[in-house]
C-alpha positions in Angstrom: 156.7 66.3 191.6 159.5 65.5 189.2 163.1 64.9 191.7 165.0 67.3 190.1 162.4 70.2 190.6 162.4 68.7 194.2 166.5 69.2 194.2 166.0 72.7 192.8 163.5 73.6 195.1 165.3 72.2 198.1 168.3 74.2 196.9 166.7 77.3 196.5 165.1 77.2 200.2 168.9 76.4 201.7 169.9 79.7 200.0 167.2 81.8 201.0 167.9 80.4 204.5 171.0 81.4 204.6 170.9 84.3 202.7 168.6 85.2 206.0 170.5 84.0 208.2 173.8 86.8 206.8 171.0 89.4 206.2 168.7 89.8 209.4 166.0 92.2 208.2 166.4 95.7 209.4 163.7 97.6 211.1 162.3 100.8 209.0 163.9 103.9 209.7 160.8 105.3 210.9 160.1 102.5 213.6 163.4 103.2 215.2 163.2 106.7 215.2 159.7 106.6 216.9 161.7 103.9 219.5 164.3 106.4 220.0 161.8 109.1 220.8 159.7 107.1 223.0 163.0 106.1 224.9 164.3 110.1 225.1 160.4 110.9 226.2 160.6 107.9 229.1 164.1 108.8 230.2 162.7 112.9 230.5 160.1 112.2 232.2 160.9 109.7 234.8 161.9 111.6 238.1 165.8 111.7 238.7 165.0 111.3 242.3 165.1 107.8 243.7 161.4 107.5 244.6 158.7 105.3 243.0 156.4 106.8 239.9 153.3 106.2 242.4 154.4 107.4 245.7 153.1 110.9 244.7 149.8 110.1 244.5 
């Protein structure tokens, strides 16, 4: 490969980098709202009392 497309590509991989680095990807809307559900749904339905999930069995 010719050096000055090996500069150029070198340069454009630090800027994606870093362009990755400021701009975590985000998780879809639809992920998190199906992780706040399950969350709400775990929290509702684990017993307020202080006892164990098996101990009624």
């Amino acid at each position: 490969m010719e050096p000055f497309l090996h500069a150029l590509a070198a340069a454009r991989q630090d800027e994606l980098l870093a362009a990755a680095v400021r701009n975590p990807p985000r998780t879809p809307a639809r992920q998190r709202l199906g992780w706040w559900l399950m969350e709400l749904g775990l929290r509702l339905a684990t017993p307020k009392r202080r006892e164990g999930l098996l101990e009624g069995i």
